[in-house]
Every structure is written in C-alpha cells, then in structure tokens.
C-alpha positions as CSV (number, residue, x, y, z in Angstrom):
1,X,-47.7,-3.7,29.8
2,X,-44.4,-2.8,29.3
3,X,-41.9,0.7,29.9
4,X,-39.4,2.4,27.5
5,X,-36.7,4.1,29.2
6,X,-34.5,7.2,27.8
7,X,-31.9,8.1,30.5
8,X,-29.3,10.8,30.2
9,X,-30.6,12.9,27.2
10,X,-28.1,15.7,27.2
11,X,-29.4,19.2,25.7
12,X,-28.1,22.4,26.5
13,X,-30.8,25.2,26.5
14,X,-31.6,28.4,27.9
15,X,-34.3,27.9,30.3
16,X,-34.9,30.2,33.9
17,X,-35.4,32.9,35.3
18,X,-32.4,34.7,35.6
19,X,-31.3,37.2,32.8
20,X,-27.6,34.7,32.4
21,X,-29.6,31.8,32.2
22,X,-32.0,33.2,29.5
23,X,-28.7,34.6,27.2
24,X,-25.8,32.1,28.2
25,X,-28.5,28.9,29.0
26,X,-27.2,25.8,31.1
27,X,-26.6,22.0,30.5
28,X,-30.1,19.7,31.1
29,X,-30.7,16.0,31.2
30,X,-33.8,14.6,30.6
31,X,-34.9,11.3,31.6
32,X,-37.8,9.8,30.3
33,X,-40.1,6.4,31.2
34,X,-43.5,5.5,29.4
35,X,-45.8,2.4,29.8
36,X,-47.8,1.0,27.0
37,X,-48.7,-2.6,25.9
38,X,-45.4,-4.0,24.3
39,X,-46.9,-7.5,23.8
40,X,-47.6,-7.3,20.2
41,X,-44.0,-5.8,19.1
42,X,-42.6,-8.6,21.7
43,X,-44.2,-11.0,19.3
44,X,-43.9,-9.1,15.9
45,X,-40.9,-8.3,15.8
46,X,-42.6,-4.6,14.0
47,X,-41.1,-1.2,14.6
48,X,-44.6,0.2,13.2
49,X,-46.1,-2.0,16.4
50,X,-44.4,-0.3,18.9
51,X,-43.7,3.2,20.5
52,X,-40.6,4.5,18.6
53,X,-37.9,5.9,20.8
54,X,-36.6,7.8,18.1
55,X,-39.6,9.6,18.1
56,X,-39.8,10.3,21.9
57,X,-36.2,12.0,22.0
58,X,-37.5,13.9,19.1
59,X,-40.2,15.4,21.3
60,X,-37.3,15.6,23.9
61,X,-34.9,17.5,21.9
62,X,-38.2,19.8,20.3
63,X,-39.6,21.3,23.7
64,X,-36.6,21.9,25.3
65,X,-35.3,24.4,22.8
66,X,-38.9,25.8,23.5
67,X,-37.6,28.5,26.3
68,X,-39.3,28.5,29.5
69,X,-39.0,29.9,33.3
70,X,-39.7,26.9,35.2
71,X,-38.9,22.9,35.0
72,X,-42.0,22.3,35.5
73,X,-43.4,24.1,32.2
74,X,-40.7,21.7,30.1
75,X,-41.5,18.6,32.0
76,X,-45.8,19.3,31.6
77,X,-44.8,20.2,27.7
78,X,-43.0,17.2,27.2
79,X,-46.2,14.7,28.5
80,X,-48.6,16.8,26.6
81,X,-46.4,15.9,23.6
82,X,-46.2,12.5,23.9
83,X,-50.1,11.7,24.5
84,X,-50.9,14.3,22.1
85,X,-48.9,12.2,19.3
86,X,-48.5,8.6,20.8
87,X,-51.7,6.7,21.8
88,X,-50.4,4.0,23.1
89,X,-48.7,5.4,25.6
90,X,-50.9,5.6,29.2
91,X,-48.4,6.6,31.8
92,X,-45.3,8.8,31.3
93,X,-42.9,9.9,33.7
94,X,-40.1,13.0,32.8
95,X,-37.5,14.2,34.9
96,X,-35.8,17.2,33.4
97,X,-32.9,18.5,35.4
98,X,-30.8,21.7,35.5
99,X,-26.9,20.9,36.1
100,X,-24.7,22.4,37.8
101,X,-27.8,25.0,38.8
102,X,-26.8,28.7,40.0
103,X,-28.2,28.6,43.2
104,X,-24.8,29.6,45.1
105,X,-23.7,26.2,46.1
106,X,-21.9,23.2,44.8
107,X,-25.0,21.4,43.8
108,X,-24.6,19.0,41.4
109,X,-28.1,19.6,39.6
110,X,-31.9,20.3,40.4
111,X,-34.6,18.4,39.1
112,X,-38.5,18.6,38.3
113,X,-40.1,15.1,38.4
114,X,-43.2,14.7,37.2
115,X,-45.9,11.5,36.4
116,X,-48.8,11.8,34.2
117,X,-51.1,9.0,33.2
118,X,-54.0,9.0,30.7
C-alpha cells in the first residue's frame, strides 16, 4: 500500500452559514491523503496504473464551488467523489479548513477532519 498526499489546495468559496459568508465567501485549504496499492505504478512506471492527482484536485476544486453550510457537508462530498470515481483508492482522509473564520477572534482557521475507508 501506498498514500498520495495534496497539501495546501487553496480555493476561495462561499460556504456557511452566515448571510456574508454565503455573498462575500472566505479563503479554504484543503488537504487531501488516500491509500491504494502503488506497487504496480512503482514498477511500471504507467500514469494509467496509478491514482492520478490531477484528477483528485479536480474533485477538489469541483465540490467546493458546490455551496454548502457546514465543513462537514464538503469534506463527506469530497470522499464520496473519490470512491465513487477511483476504485483503487480504500482509505481517504480530507481536511477542509475555513481561514481566517469569523468567529470574533484572531483564529487563524477552523477545520473539519474527516477519514473514510471502503
């Protein structure tokens, strides 16, 4: 077994609950770590062997412009995605975060985490 990491996707979106968040939206990073077998791309050398990460920052990028209330919602649509379209994936882990979140503080960001395996 082996993991793919994608750390630091930036997207700005307009997720929340709150009336600014929905019109003005906020900053998010998205972090992103999936386990599958690696061994035969190891070997091959293949793109078509192993689990593209072009193609899991596209699923990234699609379902956070998808609006939603809550973290969680993204984070759940985001693992659906990726064992919906990528079978060789068994485990993924997503941590989306809000930065710079208005909760009346100075907090640097919020985040959901959450782990999913098939």
């Amino acid at each position: 077994m082996g993991k793919i990491r994608l750390k630091n996707v930036r997207i700005h979106s307009n997720h929340g609950c709150l009336k600014e968040e929905m019109l003005i939206g906020s900053d998010y990073r998205v972090d992103l770590e999936i386990t599958a077998d690696l061994s035969q791309p190891a070997a091959s050398d293949q793109l078509n062997e192993t689990v593209d990460y072009v193609h899991l920052n596209n699923i990234i990028k699609e379902e956070m412009t998808v609006r939603s209330n809550l973290l969680e919602h993204v984070a759940k649509r985001i693992i659906d995605r990726i064992f919906g379209e990528i079978k060789e994936v068994t485990e993924v882990e997503v941590e989306v975060s809000k930065i710079n979140p208005p909760i009346g503080g100075d907090v640097e960001s919020v985040s959901v985490i959450l782990t999913s395996k098939r």
